[in-house]
Each structure stands twice: as structure tokens, then as C-alpha cells.
N, C-alpha and C positions, 0 to 999 in steps of 0.2 A: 616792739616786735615787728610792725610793718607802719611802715612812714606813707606809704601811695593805697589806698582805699580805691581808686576808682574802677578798676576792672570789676570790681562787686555792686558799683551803686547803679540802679534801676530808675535813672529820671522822666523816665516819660509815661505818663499811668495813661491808661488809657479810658479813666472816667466815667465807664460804664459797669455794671456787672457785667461778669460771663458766667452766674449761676445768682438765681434768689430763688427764696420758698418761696411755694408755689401757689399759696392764698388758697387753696381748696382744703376744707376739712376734710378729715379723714386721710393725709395724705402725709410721712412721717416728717415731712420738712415743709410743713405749711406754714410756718410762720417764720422761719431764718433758716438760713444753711451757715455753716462753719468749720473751721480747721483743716483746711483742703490738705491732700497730701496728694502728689504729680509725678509720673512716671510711666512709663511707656512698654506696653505689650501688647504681644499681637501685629504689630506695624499698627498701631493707635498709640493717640497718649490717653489716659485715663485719670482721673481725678476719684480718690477717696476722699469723701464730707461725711461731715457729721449735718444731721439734721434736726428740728425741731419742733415740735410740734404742743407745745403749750404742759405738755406731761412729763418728758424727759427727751433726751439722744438718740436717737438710731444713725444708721450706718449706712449710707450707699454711694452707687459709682456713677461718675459720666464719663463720657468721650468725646474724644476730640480726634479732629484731621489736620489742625492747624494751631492748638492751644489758644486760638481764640475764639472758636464758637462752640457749644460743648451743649451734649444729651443727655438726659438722665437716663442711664442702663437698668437702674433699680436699685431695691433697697438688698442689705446683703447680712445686716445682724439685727434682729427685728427684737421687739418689745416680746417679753413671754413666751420665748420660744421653748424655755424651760423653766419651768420655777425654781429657782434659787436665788443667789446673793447680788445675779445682776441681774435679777426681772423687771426692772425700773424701766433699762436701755442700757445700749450699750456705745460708746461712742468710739472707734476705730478711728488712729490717728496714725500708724505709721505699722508698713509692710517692708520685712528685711528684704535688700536690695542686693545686686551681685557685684556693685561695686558703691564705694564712697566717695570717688572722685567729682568732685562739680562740675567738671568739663566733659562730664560723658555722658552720654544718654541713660538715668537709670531703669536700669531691669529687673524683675524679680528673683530672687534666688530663693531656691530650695533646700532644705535638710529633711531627711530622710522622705526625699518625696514627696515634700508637701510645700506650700507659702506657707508664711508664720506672721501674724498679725498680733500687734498690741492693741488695747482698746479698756478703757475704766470705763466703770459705772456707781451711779450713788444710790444711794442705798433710800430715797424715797423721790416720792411724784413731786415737779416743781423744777423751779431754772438751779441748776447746779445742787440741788437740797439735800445737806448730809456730808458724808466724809467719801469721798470714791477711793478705791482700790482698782486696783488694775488687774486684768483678764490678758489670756492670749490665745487666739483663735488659727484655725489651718482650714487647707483647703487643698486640696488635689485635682480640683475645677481647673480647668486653663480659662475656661470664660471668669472664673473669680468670682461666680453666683453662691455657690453653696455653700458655705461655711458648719466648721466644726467649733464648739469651744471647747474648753477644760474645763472640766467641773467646779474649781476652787479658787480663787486669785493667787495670781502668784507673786504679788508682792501689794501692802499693804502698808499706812498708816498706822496701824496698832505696833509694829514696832520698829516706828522713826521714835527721831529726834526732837526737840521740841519745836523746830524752825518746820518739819514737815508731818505733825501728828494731826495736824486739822484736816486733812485731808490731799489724795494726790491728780492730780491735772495730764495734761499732754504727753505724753512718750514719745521718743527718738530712741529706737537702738539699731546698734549696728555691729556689724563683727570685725575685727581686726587680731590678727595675728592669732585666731584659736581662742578667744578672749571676745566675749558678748558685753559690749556697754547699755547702758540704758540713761538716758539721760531722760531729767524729767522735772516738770516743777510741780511746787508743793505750797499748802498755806497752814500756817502757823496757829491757825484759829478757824473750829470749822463755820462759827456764824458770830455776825459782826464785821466792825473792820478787822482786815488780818493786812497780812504781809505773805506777797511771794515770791517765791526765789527757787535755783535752779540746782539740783544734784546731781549724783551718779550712782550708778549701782551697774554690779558684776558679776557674770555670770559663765560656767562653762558648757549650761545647757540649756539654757532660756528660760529655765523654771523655778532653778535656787537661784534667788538674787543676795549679796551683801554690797551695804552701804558702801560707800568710800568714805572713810573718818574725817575727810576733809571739806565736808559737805558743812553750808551750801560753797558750790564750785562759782557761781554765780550772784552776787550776792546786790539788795539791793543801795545806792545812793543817797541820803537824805538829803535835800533841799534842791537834787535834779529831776530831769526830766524820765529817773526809772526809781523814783523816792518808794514806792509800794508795791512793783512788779517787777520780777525779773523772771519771764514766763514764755511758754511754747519752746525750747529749743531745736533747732534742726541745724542738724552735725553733717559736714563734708569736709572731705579732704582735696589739698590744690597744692600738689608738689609735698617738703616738706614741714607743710603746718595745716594744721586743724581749723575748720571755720564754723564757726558758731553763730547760724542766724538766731534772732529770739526778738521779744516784746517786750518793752519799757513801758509804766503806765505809772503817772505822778497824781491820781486821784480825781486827774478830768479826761487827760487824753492817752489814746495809748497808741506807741508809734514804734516801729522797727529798728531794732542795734544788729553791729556784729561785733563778735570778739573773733580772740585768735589764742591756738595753742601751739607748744610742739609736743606735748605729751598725753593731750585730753583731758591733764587732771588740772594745771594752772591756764587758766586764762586769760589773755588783756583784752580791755572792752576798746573799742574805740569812743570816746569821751560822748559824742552828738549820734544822734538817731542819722539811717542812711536811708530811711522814709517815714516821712513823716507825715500827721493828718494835715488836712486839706484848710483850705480857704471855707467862708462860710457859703453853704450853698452848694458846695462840692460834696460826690458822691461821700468821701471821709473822712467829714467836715469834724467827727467827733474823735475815730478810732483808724488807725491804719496799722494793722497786728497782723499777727499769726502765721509767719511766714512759711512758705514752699517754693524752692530755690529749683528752677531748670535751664540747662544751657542746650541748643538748638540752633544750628544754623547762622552759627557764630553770635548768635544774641542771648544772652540773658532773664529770662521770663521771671519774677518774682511777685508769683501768687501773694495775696492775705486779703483777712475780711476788713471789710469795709462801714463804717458805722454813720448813719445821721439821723436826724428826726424824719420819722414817716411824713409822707406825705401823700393829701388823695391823688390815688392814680398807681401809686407803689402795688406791686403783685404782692408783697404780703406785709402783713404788719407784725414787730417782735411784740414781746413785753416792754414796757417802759417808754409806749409809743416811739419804736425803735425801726429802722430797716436797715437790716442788718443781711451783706450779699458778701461774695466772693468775687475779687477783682483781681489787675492784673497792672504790674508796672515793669517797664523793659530799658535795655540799657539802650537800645535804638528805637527810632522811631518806624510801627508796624502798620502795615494795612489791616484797617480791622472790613 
């Protein structure tokens, strides 16, 4: 489908974080930050993360004047804010935009007056613990503080398929032609090893979702470098074809693909990761995933977290003696 990849690849990482937990208890990303989603309002850019804090997910933003140096604004969907099926946390992964184009600056778009956020949560205390379902949150904030949820998830693992009955991950949707996609990965098995891999589901009002039968759209490899993941999707359009960034992970390391579509349901992967983890010693010396794709001033910016073994001196420490930050790699090289 496409023979020249390079206008998409991001060779020059810039090796540091632009965001880690913050090492202070009591604070909902004190111990990793993850899943950055980037986009720009207000004349700022803004980063939605997930955070972590030893119990579950929450939810908050930073900003930016230059997409490389970046503040925490705050937290924006908080633990127990109401008791029900996502009191655990909630983790917010992606806000519909007013365009899908990758070449453009993205903006918030509104239906009926509001922003419209996706975001899962599991259903007990603990790192990932449980099967997650997926929520969708609004706001009629222009700062993006206040959020509303829906009382019930609106789409759920109790009735997948068997490739996504163990529970659901990341969300990507977007609108195209009057028609709501949702793209998203799933695991096969909610504890244990599992398998994951990437679907679609369909909507003409954000809140009935159905499958696509041809699910998973994504699927993963045996004996390469995405033998056990095919995970995070984030969906943009560039002319006549669909781009599909996502996460590869063979059981040690987990590193960045892209596919291509012209329909959004078939996709071809390009065969090798277009980032991949690092050298030993390097910031993503274990994990270089979870991508957010922005274009700016003719360059490239593609976010994802970044994995290696803590080390003292690290502002925070994960589970599984981990530090685990949000970084940045550009197709030019930037002043940071």
C-alpha cells in the first residue's frame, strides 16, 4: 500500500522526559505517568496522561508553549468521585478532535456543546487489576477542568468476542462521514499471560457501540517483534489513506509500528517497528510504546512512554522497580 515510510519516522528522541510521576505520596501520578494524548487549545498544546499512583489510574492535563517543556494543570477525572463501576479510576485516553488529518494542528471538537472524552477503568485496586470497560466523559469547560461522566459504560467486554472478553485497553475514536469509529485493544485473558490485539467498533452516537465482525483489525505476529501486542491505536488521516500508529510488544520489549488503510477496516502493518527501545542505559532501554502523533512547524513530534529500570535519583519509582515517564521523538532535530 505505501513503499516510502519516511515522512512518518521520528529519528531523533530527545532522551529525556517531558513529564514523570512526581515521587510525592498522595499525589494521583506519583509513581509513573502514561498514555499521553497532544493537542492544542487555547493557543497552548495540552497533554492528556494517565497517572499512577500505586492504587489505580486517574486522569490529568499539562501544557505546553513549545511541546517540549510541559506543567502539570491538574488532575481532571479523580478516584470516587462517584461510587459506581469506575470508582477504582479512571483513565482518559483520547478527546474527539475537529479534524483527523496529521498535518494539522489538532483541535477539540464539540457535539452538542460539549468535548466528549473516552476513558476505561477496572474494576478493582492494583496495576491494570480486573477486566476494564470503557466510560465517556463531557465537558463544557473551555479550560477542560470539570468534567462530567455517564453513569454506565458504554461499551464493555461482557459482550466481546473471545480475542477481547478479558478485558478492554486504550481508545482512539474519531468521526468520519457521520459515522463514529472507536478503535481500541483488548486482551484475550483477564489474568495470566494473554494476547492483545486491536478492533473496531461503531457508532452513530458515541454511546451504542457494535463490533466490526472482522475484528481483531489488528492482529498479532508469532515469532516477531509484536508476537503478544498489538496495542494503543491512534488513528489519522494523510490524503487518501488512514494511519494507524500503535505498540508491538514480543514478551521483553515493547516498541512502535504503523499500518495503513484506505478503508479503516483492512489494514497493512509495515513489517519493522518505526521506534524502537533504546540501547542499555537509555531512557527506553526496555519499552518505547504508546504513541501521540503531532505535526508543528513542519516537524513531527511523536510522543510515547518510555520504560527502564529505576534508578536512585529517578523522581519516582513504578511497580516492578520501574521508571516509567513520557517522552518525545521528532523527525528533526529540536532545541530542547
Amino acid at each position: 500500500m505505501i513503499n516510502d515510510i519516511g515522512k512518518y519516522l521520528t529519528t531523533y528522541k530527545l532522551g529525556k522526559p517531558v513529564l514523570a510521576g512526581t515521587g510525592k505520596p498522595g499525589t494521583f501520578d506519583s509513581m509513573a505517568v502514561d498514555c499521553p494524548f497532544v493537542f492544542f487549545h487555547q493557543n497552548r498544546f495540552y497533554m492528556l496522561y494517565v497517572g499512577f499512583d500505586g492504587i489505580g489510574y486517574q486522569t490529568g492535563l499539562a501544557v505546553s508553549d513549545d511541546l517540549l517543556h510541559w506543567q502539570r494543570k491538574g488532575i481532571i477525572l479523580k478516584r470516587q468521585e462517584h461510587v459506581g463501576w469506575d470508582r477504582v479510576g479512571a483513565a482518559g485516553t483520547w478527546i474527539l478532535k475537529n479534524t483527523n488529518n496529521l498535518f494539522e494542528l489538532p483541535t477539540l471538537r464539540k457535539v452538542d456543546g460539549k468535548y466528549w472524552m473516552v476513558y476505561h477503568s477496572y474494576p478493582e485496586a492494583g496495576y491494570e487489576n480486573g477486566a476494564a470497560q470503557m466510560g465517556l466523559a463531557w465537558t463544557d469547560d473551555e479550560n477542560l477542568m470539570e468534567w462530567q461522566r455517564l453513569p454506565e459504560p458504554i461499551f464493555s467486554w461482557k459482550d466481546g468476542d473471545d480475542w477481547d472478553r478479558g478485558g478492554l485497553y486504550k481508545a482512539c475514536f474519531i468521526e468520519h462521514e457521520g459515522i463514529y469509529y472507536m478503535f481500541y485493544n483488548a486482551k484475550n485473558d483477564t489474568y495470566g499471560p494473554w494476547v492483545e490485539q486491536t478492533g473496531i467498533a461503531i457508532s452513530k452516537d458515541m454511546i451504542h457501540w457494535e463490533r466490526y465482525k472482522g475484528n481483531p483489525v489488528l492482529r498479532v505476529r508469532e515469532g516477531t517483534w509484536e508476537s503478544k501486542f498489538c496495542s494503543d491505536p491512534c488513528v489519522y488521516r494523510d490524503g487518501d489513506l488512514w494511519v494507524m500508529f500503535y505498540f508491538g510488544f514480543d514478551g521483553k520489549h515493547a516498541q512502535d509500528g504503523i499500518a495503513f488503510s484506505k478503508d479503516l477496516f483492512h489494514w497493512e502493518k509495515n513489517p519493522e517497528p518505526i521506534l524502537r527501545y533504546g540501547k542499555p542505559g537509555e531512557l527506553d532501554e526496555i519499552h518505547a510504546h504508546k504513541p501521540s502523533v503531532i505535526y508543528h512547524d513542519g516537524v513531527l513530534y511523536h510522543f510515547y512512554c518510555a520504560c527502564r529500570k529505576y534508578r536512585e535519583g529517578d523522581p519516582a519509582e513504578n511497580l516492578g522497580d520501574e521508571f516509567r515517564c513520557i517522552t518525545v521523538a521528532t523527525s528533526e532535530k529540536v532545541s530542547y
